[in-house]
TIBA-39504 format. One line per field, with one value per residue (C-alpha): residue in three letters; x, y, z. Coordinates in nm, 3 decimals, always signed. Last residue first. Layout:
BEGIN
code = Ala:...
x = X:...
y = Y:...
z = Z:...
This chain:
BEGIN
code = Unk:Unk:Unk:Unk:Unk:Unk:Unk:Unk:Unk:Unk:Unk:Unk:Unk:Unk:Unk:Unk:Unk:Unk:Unk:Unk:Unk:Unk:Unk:Unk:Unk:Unk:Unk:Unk:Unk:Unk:Unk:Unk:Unk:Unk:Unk:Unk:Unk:Unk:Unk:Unk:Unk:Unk:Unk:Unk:Unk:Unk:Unk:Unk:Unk:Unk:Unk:Unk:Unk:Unk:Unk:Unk:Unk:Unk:Unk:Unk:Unk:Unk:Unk:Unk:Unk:Unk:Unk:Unk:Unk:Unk:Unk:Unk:Unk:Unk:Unk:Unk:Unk:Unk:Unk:Unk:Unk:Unk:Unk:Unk:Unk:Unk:Unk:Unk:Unk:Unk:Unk:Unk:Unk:Unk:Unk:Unk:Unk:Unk:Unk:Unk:Unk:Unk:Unk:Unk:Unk:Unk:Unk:Unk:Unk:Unk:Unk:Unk:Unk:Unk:Unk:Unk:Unk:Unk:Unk:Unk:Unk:Unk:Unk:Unk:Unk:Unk:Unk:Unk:Unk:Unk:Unk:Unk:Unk:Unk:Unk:Unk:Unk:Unk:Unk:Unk:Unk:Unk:Unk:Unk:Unk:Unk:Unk:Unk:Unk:Unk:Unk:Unk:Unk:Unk:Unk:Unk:Unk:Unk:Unk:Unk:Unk:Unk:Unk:Unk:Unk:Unk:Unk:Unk:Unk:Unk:Unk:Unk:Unk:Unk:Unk:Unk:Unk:Unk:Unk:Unk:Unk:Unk:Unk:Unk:Unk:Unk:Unk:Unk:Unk:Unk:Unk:Unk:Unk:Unk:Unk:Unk:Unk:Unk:Unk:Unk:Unk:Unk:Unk:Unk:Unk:Unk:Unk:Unk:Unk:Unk:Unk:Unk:Unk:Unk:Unk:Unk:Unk:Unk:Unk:Unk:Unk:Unk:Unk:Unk:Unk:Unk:Unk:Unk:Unk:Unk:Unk:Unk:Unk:Unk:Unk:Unk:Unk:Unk:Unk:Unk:Unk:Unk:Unk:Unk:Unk:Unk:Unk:Unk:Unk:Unk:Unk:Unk:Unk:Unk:Unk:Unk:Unk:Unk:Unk:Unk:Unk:Unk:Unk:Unk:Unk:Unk:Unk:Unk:Unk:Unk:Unk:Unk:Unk:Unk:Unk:Unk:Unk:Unk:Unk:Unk:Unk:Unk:Unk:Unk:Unk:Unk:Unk:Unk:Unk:Unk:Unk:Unk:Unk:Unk:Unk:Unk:Unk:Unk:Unk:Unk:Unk:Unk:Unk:Unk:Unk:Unk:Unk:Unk:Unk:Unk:Unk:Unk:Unk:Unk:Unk:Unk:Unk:Unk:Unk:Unk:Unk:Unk:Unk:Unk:Unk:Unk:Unk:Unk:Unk:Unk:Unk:Unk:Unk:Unk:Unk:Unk:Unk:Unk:Unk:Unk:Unk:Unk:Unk:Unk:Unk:Unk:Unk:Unk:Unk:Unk:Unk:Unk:Unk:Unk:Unk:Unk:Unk:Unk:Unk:Unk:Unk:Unk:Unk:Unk:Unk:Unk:Unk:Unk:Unk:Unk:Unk:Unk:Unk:Unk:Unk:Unk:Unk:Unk:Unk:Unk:Unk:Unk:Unk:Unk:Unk:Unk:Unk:Unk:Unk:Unk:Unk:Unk:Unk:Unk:Unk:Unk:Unk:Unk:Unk:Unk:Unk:Unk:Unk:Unk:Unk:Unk:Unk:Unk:Unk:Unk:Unk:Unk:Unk:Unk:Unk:Unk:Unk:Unk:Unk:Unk:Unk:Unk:Unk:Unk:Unk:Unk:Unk:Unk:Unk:Unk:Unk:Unk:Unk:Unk:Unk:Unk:Unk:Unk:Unk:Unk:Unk:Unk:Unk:Unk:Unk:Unk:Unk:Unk:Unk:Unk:Unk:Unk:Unk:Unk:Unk:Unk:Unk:Unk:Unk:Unk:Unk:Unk:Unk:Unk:Unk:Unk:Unk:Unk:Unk:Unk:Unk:Unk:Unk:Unk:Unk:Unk:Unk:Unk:Unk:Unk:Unk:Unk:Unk:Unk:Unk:Unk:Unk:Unk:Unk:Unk:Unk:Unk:Unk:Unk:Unk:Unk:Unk:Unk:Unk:Unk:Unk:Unk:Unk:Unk:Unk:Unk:Unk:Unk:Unk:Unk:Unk:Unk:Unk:Unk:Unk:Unk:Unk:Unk:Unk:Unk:Unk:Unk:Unk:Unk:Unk:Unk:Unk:Unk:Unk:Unk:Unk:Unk:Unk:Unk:Unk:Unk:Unk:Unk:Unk:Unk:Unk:Unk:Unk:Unk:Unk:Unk:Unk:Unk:Unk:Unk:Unk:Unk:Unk:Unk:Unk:Unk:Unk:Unk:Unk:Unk:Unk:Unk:Unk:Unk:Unk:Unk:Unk:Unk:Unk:Unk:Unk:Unk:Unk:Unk:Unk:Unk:Unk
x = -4.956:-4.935:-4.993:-5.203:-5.514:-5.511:-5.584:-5.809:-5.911:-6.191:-6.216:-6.612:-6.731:-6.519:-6.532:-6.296:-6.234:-6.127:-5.954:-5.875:-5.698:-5.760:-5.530:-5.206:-5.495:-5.572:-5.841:-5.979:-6.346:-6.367:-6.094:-6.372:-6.640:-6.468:-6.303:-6.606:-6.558:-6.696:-6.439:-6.160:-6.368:-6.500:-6.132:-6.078:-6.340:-6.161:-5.869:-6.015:-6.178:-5.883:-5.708:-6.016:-5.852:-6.057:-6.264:-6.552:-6.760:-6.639:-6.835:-6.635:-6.874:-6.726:-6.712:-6.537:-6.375:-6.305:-6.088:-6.035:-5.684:-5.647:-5.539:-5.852:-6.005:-6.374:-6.221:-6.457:-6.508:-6.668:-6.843:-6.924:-7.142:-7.095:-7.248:-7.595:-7.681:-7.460:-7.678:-7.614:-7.344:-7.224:-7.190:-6.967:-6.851:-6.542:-6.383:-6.672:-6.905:-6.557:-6.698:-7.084:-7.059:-6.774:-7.012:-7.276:-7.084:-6.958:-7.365:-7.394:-7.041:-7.194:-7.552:-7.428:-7.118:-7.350:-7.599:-7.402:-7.272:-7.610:-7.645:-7.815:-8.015:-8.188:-8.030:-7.682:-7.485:-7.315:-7.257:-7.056:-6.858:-6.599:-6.438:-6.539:-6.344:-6.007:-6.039:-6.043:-5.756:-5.527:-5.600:-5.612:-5.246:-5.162:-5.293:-5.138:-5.323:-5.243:-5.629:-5.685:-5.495:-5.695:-6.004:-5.870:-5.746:-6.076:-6.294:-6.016:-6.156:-6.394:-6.767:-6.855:-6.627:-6.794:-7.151:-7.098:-7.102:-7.402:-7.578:-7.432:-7.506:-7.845:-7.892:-7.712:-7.974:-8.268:-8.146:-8.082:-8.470:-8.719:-8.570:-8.756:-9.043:-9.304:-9.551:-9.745:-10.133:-10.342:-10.698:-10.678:-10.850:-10.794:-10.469:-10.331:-10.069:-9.861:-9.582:-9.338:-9.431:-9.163:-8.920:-8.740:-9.068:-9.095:-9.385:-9.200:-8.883:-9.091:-9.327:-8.991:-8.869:-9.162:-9.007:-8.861:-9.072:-8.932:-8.724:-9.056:-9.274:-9.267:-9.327:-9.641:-9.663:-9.972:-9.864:-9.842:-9.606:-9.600:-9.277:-9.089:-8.775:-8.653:-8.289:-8.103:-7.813:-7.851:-8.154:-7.967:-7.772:-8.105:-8.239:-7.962:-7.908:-8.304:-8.235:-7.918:-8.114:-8.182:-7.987:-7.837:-8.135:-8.349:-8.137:-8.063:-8.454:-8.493:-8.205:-8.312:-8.382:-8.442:-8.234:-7.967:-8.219:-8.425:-8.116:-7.918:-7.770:-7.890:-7.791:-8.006:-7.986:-8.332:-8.502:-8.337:-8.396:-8.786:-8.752:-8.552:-8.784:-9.125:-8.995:-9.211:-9.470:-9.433:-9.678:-10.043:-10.248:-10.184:-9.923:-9.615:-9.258:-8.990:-8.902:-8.629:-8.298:-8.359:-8.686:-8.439:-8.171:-8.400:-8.563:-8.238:-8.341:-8.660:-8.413:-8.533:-8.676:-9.050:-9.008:-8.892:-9.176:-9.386:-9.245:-9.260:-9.627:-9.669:-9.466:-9.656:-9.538:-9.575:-9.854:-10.249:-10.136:-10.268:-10.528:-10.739:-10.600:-10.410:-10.057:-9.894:-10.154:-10.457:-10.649:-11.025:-11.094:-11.369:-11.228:-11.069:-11.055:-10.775:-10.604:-10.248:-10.091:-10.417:-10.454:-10.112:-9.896:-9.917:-9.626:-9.515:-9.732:-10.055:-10.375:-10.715:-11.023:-11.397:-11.661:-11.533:-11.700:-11.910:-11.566:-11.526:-11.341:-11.094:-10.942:-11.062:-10.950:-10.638:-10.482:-10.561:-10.414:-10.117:-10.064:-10.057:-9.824:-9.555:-9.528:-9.504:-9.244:-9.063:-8.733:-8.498:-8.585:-8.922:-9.040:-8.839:-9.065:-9.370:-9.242:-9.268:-9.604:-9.854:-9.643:-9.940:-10.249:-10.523:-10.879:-11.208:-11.421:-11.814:-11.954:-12.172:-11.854:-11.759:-11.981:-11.791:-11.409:-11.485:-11.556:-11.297:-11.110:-11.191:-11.123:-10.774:-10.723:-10.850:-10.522:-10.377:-10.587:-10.573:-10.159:-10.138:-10.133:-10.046:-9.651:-9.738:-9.881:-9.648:-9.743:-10.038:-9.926:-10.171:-10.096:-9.809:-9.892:-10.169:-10.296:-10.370:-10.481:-10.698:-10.817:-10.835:-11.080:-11.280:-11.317:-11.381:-11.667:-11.587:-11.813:-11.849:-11.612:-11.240:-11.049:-11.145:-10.935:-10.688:-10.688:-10.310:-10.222:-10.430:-10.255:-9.946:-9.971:-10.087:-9.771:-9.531:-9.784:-9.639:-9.263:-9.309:-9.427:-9.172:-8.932:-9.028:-9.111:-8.702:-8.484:-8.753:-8.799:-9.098:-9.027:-9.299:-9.580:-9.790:-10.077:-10.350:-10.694:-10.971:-11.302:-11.467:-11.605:-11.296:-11.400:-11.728:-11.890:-11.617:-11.633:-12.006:-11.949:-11.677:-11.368:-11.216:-11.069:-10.855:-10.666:-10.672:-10.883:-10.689:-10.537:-10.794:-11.013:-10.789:-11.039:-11.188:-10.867:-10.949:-11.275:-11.029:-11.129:-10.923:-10.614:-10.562:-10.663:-10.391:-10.153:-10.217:-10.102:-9.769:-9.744:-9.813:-9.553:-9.352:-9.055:-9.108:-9.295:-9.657:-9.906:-10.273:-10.479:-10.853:-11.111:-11.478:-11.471:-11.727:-11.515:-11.626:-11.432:-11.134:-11.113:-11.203:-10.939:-10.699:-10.830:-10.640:-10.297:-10.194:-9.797:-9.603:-9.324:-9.278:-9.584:-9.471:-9.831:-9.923:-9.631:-9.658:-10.004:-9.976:-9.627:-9.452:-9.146:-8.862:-8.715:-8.927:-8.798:-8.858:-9.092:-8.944:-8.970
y = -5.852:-5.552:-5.214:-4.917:-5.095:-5.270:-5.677:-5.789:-6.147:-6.312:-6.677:-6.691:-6.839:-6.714:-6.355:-6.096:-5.766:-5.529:-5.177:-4.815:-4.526:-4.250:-3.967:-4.081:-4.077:-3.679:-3.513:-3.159:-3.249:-3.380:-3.651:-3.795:-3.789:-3.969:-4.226:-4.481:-4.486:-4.821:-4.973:-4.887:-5.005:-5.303:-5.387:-5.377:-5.630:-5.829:-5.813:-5.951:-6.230:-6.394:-6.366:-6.600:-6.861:-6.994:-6.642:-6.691:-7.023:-7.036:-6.688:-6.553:-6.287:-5.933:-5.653:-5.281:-5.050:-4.654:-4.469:-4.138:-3.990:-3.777:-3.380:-3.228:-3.334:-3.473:-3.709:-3.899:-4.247:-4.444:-4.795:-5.032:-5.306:-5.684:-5.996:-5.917:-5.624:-5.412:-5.089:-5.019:-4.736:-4.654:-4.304:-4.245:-3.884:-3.946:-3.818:-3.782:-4.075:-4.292:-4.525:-4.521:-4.516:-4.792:-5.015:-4.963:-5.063:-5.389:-5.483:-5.461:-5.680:-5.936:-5.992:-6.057:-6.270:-6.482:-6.553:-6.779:-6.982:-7.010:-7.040:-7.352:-7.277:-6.953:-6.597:-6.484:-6.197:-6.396:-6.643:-6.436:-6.249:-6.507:-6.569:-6.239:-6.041:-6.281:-6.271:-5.874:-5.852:-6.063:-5.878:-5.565:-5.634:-5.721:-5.426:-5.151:-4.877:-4.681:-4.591:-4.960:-5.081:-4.823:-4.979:-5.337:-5.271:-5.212:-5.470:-5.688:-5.612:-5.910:-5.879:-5.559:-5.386:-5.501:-5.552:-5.324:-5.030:-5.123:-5.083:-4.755:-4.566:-4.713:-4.558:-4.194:-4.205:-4.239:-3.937:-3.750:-3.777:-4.016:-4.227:-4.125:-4.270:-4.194:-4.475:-4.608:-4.712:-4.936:-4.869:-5.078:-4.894:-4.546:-4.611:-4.456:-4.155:-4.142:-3.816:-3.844:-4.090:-4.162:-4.481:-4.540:-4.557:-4.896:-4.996:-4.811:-4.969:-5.355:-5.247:-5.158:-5.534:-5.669:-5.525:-5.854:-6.095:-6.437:-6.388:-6.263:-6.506:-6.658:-6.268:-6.213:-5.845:-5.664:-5.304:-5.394:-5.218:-5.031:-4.863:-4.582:-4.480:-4.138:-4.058:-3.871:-4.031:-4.281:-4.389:-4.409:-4.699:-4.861:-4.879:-5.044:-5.294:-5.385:-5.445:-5.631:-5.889:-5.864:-6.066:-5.762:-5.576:-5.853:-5.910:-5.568:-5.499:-5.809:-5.743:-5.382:-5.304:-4.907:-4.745:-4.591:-4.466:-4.256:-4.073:-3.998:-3.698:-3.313:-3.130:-2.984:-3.306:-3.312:-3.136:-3.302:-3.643:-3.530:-3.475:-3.819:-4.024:-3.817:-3.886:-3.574:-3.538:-3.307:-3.465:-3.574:-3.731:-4.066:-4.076:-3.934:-3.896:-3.627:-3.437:-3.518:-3.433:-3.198:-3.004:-3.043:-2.849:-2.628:-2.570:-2.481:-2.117:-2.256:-2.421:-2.197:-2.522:-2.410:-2.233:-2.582:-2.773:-2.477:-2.581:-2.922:-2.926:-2.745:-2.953:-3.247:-3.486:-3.863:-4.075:-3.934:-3.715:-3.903:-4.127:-4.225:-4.132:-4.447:-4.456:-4.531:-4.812:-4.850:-5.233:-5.186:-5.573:-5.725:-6.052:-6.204:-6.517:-6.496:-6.242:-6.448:-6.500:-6.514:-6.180:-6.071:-5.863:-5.528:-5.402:-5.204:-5.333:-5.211:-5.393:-5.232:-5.437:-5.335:-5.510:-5.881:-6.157:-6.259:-6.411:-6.534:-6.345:-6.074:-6.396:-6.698:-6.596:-6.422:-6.697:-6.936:-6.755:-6.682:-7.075:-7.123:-6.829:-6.938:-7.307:-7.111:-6.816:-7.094:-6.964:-6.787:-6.407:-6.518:-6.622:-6.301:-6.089:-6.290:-6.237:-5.823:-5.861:-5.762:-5.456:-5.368:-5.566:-5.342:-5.547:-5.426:-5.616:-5.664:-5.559:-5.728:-5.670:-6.003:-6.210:-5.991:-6.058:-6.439:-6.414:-6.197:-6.483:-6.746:-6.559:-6.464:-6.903:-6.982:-7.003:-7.160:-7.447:-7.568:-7.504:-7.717:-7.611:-7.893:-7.868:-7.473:-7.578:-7.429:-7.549:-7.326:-7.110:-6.886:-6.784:-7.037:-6.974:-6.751:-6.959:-7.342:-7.051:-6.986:-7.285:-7.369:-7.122:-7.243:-7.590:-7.441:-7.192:-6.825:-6.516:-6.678:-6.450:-6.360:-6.545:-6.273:-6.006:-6.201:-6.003:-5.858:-6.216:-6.329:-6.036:-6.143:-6.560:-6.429:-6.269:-6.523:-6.774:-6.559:-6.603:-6.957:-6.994:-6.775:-7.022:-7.338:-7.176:-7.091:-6.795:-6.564:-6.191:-6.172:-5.807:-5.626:-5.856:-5.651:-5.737:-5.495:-5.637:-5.386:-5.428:-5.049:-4.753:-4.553:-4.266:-4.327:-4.000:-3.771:-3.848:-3.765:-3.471:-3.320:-3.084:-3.409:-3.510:-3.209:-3.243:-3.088:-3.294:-3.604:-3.742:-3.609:-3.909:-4.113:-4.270:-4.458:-4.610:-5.001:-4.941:-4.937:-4.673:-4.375:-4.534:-4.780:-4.540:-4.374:-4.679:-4.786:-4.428:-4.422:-4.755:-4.674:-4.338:-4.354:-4.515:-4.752:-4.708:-4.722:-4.970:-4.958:-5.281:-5.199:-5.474:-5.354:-5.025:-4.779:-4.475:-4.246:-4.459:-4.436:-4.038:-3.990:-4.138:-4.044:-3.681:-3.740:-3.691:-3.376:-3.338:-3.440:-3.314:-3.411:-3.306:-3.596:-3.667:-3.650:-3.822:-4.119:-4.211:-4.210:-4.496:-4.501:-4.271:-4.390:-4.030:-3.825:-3.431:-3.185:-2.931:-2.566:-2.290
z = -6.466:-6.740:-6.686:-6.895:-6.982:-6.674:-6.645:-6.335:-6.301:-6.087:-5.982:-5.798:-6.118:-6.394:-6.374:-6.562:-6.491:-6.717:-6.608:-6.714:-6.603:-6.753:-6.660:-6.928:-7.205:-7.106:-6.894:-7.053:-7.037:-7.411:-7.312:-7.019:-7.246:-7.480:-7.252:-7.300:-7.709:-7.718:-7.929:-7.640:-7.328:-7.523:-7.546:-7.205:-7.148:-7.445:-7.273:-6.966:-7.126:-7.294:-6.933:-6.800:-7.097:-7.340:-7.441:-7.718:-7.684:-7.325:-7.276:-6.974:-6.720:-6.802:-6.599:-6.709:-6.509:-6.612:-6.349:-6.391:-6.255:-5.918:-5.970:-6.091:-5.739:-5.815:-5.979:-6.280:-6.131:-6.477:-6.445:-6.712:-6.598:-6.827:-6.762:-6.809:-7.055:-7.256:-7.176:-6.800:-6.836:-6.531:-6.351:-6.041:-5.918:-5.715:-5.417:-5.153:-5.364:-5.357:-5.036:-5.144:-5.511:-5.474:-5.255:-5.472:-5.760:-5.549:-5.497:-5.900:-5.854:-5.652:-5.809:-6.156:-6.053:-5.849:-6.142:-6.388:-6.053:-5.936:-5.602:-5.434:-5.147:-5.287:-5.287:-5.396:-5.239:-4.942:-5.200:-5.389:-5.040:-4.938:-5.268:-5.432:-5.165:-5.143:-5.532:-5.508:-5.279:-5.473:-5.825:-5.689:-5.515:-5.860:-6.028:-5.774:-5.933:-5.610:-5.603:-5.746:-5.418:-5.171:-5.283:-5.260:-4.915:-4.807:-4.938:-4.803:-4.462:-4.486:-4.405:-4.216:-4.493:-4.750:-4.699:-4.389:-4.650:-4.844:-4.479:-4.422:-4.767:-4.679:-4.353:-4.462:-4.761:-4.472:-4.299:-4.599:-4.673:-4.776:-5.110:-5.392:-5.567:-5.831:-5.871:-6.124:-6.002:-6.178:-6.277:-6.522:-6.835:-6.712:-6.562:-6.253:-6.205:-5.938:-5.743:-5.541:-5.343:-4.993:-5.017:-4.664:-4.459:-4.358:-4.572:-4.866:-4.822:-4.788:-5.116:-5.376:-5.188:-5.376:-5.710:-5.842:-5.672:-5.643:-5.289:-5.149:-5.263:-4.923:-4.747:-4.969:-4.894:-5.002:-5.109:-5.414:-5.647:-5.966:-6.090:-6.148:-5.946:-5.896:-5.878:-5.609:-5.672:-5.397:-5.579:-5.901:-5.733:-5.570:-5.923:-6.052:-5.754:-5.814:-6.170:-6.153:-5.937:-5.501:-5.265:-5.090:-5.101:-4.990:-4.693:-4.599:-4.594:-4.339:-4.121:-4.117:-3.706:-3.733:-3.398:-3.644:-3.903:-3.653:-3.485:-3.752:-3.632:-3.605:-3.280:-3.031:-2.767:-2.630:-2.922:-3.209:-3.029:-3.044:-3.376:-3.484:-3.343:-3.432:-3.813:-3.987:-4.207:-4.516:-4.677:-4.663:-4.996:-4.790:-4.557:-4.742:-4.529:-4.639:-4.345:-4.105:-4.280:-4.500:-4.285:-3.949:-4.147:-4.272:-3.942:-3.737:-3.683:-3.499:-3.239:-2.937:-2.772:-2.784:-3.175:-3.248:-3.126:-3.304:-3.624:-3.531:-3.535:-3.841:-4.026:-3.947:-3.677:-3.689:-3.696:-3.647:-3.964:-4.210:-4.023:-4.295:-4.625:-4.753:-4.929:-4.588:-4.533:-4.358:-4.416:-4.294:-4.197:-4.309:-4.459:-4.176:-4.319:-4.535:-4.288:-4.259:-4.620:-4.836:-4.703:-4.778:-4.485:-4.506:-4.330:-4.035:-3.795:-3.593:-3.558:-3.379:-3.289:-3.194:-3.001:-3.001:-2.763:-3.098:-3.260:-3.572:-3.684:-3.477:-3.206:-3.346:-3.716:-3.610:-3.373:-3.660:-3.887:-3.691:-3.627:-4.022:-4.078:-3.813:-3.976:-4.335:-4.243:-4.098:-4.236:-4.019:-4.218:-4.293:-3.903:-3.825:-4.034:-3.866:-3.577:-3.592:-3.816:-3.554:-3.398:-3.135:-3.055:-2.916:-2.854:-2.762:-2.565:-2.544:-2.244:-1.928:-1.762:-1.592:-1.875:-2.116:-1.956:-1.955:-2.356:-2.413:-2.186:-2.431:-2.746:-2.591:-2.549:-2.878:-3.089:-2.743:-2.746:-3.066:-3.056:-2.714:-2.422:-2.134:-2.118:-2.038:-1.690:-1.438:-1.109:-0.896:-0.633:-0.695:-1.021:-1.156:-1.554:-1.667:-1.945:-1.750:-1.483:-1.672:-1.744:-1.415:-1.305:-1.583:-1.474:-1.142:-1.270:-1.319:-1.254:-0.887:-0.701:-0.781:-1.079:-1.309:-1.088:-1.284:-1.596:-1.643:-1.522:-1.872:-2.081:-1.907:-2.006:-2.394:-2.420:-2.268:-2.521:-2.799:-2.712:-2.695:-3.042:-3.145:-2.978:-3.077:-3.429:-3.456:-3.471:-3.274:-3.225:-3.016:-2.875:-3.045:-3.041:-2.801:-2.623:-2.494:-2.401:-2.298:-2.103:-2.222:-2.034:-1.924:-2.143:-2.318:-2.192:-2.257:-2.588:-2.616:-2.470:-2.701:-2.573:-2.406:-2.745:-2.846:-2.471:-2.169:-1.966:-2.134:-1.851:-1.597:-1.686:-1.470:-1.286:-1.588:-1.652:-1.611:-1.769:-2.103:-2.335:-2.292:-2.141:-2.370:-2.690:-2.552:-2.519:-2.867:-2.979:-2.798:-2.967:-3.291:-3.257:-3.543:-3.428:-3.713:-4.028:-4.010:-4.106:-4.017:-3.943:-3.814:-3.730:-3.639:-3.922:-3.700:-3.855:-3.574:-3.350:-3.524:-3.622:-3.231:-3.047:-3.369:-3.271:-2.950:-3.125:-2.917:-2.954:-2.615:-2.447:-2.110:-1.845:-1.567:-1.549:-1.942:-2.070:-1.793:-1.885:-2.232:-2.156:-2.486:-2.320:-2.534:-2.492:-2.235:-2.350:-2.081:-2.151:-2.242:-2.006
């Protein structure tokens, strides 16, 4: 009989007791300690098991468990002596950054003292006996908040203070154990995304640094530390002084299949459910993620949602939180909105990145958001080569699976239609090539929706017309993409984005548009400038390969939009206004 499926279950403990479902991943017990590295940061995508993980290694080191050896009696890890012997042998802090999710400093900052007030409650068997003085006594319970009876004493920590205070009880925890600690702190970067997104990425970064260098620096209270996130945030940014930390990215090797499911393994999940028919469809939707030299690993989320509920959906991508990917997308250049189109297309992209992310230099960095979607798992290597004189590395990348294309066809979607419902009744007014109602519909759409594109405080009147309609291509490739096929030609540079919708259906017209920013020193009048986008239709030859596939003049429909600012004009090659 098939184990029951535990969705959301991160609890180690839980899994193994209640026997759900769960895929052996005890060899990341012993990959990591054999490694000896002090201070570990890997990044994973979400819903990829980190905290699952961090929970294990929870329950296998922390003294805290050492009756509960029986958890893993069964498992890859207990078949090795010397494992078995440092089971439940450890003082362990666990903290987790996951759910500080803050619009303001005041409130991250708030957020992470919560955190640092449970780990401290989580430790009050300190408070018993003589291990603590009274001036110590009371500073933890300064930390731990109303133990005791005591008043709540948060008016009295200050930023010093607090950046010092899980130093300080490592350091109580080893005089109590006669043992150094070892430290788990899950989804690192979660409020420091947030901190960018609401902007006081550098008041957030400053007390993180702090935090970081007291608590995995320079600190002799420390045995081992482990980091999890989803990106790589820049040394300079947070780590500057933590400068011997082993850094474990997606393009890495250690730990490859310690996160996620390989193939393997949810081939004989599938076999256990009776869905091993279903693998292809599971393989195109599911598969597609690249740890290191590794493929074909699997999104755990979307598997074991596969299992419970036996059909295919977009589990993974519909749980993902992508305010700050939907951001820089939507903000992003020409280029970016070009690449991202052939993307959808099932294009590959080529470029170098770095997978340190320097979240203020984020807006200024052309391919930094290439980093972000492959950090959280939506970009997967195809193939690199690296330099022989540089040693740089060019990348190969394609988006992850049809899961992940679903995601984005969904977010480019609410940029329109989750905005202003005009979106919609433009499309279905150029169907009906019902210029004027274009014409009204599309101003209504650019008016609201052009700064909502742009980046920076003050948006660039020259650049807004640019960033909105390479975001309104997307748009039409995602809407028309059942009705139309959609190629553009990106050749005539900025200003101007020729786009063809060749029917799918032999019996609906093409549609060729073409953008034009007005040159004053050319076109006085916005009307000049959208005859002389439809005339770069006609000298341009655009309808040829339309006419050589059978369609004739009367089945072309064609179109020149003109942008003053956020004032646009459509004229039609076949109507007048």
């Amino acid at each position: 009989m098939a184990r029951t499926v535990g969705i959301g279950v991160q609890s180690f403990e839980k899994l193994i007791n209640n026997q759900y479902f769960y895929i052996d991943k005890t060899n990341f017990i012993r990959e990591w300690w054999a490694s000896g590295d002090e201070v570990t940061l890997i990044t994973r995508p979400r819903r990829f098991g980190k905290t699952l993980n961090m929970n294990m290694l929870e329950c296998f080191f922390s003294i805290q468990y050492s009756d509960k050896a029986e958890l893993f009696e069964n498992l890859s890890i207990w078949k090795e002596e010397n494992y078995r012997n440092i089971q439940g042998t450890y003082p362990v802090i666990f903290l987790s950054f996951a759910d500080i999710k803050a619009s303001s400093i005041k409130s991250a900052r708030e957020g992470i003292m919560a955190v640092i007030k449970e780990v401290y409650k989580a430790h009050s068997y300190l408070l018993k006996g003589d291990i603590l003085d009274e001036m110590e006594k009371q500073t933890f319970y300064t930390f731990g908040q109303s133990m005791n009876g005591k008043k709540d004493l948060w008016d009295k920590i200050t930023d010093t203070s607090l950046t010092r205070a899980l130093k300080l009880l490592m350091s109580y925890m080893e005089r109590y154990y006669g043992q150094k600690v070892l430290v788990f702190l899950d989804e690192y970067d979660t409020p420091l995304q947030e901190a960018y997104i609401y902007g006081y990425w550098n008041e957030l970064a400053g007390f993180i640094r702090s935090l970081f260098n007291s608590t995995f620096k320079t600190n002799q209270h420390l045995e081992r530390a482990l980091l999890t996130g989803i990106t790589r945030i820049s040394k300079e940014s947070i780590f500057s002084d933590v400068n011997h930390m082993e850094v474990v990215t997606t393009t890495s090797e250690k730990y490859e299949d310690s996160f996620g499911f390989t193939e393997e393994e949810v081939w004989e999940a599938l076999k256990e459910y009776g869905l091993y028919g279903e693998r292809q469809k599971v393989k195109d939707w599911y598969d597609g993620f690249t740890f290191g030299k590794r493929q074909d690993i699997y999104n755990p989320w979307s598997i074991l949602n596969f299992l419970d509920k036996k059909k295919i959906s977009a589990y993974w991508a519909n749980t993902s939180s992508n305010g700050l990917v939907d951001r820089l997308l939507r903000r992003s250049n020409r280029i970016v909105k070009m690449d991202m189109e052939d993307l959808l297309k099932g294009g590959i992209l080529r470029t170098r990145i770095d997978e340190q992310i320097i979240f203020n230099q984020l807006d200024k960095q052309i391919d930094a958001v290439w980093s972000l979607l492959l950090a959280c798992g939506y970009l997967r290597v195809k193939s690199y080569t690296v330099d022989e004189i540089w040693g740089r590395a060019t990348y190969e990348f394609v988006l992850t699976n049809r899961e992940v294309r679903l995601m984005f066809s969904q977010m480019i979607e609410h940029w329109f239609k989750g905005f202003i419902p005009e979106y919609n009744d433009f499309i279905r007014a150029m169907l009906a090539k019902d210029v004027k109602s274009m014409n009204i519909y599309m101003n209504k759409v650019a008016l609201a929706t052009f700064s909502y594109f742009d980046s920076g405080k003050r948006p660039s009147e020259n650049a807004e017309p640019e960033r909105f309609f390479h975001g309104f291509v997307l748009g039409l490739l995602v809407d028309l993409a059942d009705r139309y096929a959609i190629t553009s030609n990106r050749e005539s540079g900025f200003g101007r984005y020729d786009v063809m919708l060749e029917p799918i259906q032999a019996e609906n017209d093409a549609i060729i548009l073409e953008f034009k920013v007005q040159d004053p020193d050319e076109e006085i009048t916005l009307e000049d400038t959208a005859k002389a986008a439809l005339k770069q239709i006609e000298d341009k030859g655009y309808a040829a390969s339309l006419l050589s596939k059978g369609f004739t003049k009367r089945q072309i429909q064609t179109y020149g939009f003109a942008f003053r600012g956020k004032q646009v004009l459509i004229k039609s090659g076949t109507s007048t206004m």
